[in-house]
N, C-alpha and C positions, 0 to 999 in steps of 0.2 A: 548302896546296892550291895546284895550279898556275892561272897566271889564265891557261894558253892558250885556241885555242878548243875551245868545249866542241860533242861530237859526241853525238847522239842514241845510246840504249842502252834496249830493252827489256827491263824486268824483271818477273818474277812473283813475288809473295809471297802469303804467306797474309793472308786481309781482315783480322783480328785483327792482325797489323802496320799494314797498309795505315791501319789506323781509330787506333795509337796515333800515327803518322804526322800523319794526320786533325787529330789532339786537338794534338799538337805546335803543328804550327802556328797552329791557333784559337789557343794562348796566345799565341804572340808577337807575334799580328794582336791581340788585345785589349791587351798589353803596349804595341804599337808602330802604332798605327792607321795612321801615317803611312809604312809599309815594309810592303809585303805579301809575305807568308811562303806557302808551299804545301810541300804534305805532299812533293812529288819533290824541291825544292829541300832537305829537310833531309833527303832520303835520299841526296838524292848529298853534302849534304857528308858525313855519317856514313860513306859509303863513300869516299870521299877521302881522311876523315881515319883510315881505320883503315889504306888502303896508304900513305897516307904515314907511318903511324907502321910496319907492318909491313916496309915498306921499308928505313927508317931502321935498324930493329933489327938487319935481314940485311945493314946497307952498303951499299945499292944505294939507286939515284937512281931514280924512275918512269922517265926512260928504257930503263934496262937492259933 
């Protein structure tokens, strides 16, 4: 994932995401008391990490 800067993006999803999201996070915040987690920050990396993997696949740089 790139560490430029990051620009705001709304999304909608269904609450039944939104709430495994939710639960996501609760663990890593119980795992990690000292790093706090929230449910958007592990949806953007999961959307991060699937263009940069789909990218990857097609040859192409997020640039492109």
């Amino acid at each position: 994932m790139s560490k430029s800067k990051q620009v705001p993006l709304m999304l909608s999803i269904p609450k039944e995401y939104r709430d495994k999201l939710r639960t996501m996070a609760a663990r890593k915040n119980l795992e990690n008391p000292d790093k706090v987690t929230s449910a958007s920050q592990i949806g953007r990396e999961i959307i991060c990490d699937f263009l940069d993997k789909h990218n990857s696949d097609s040859g192409r740089t997020v640039e492109d």
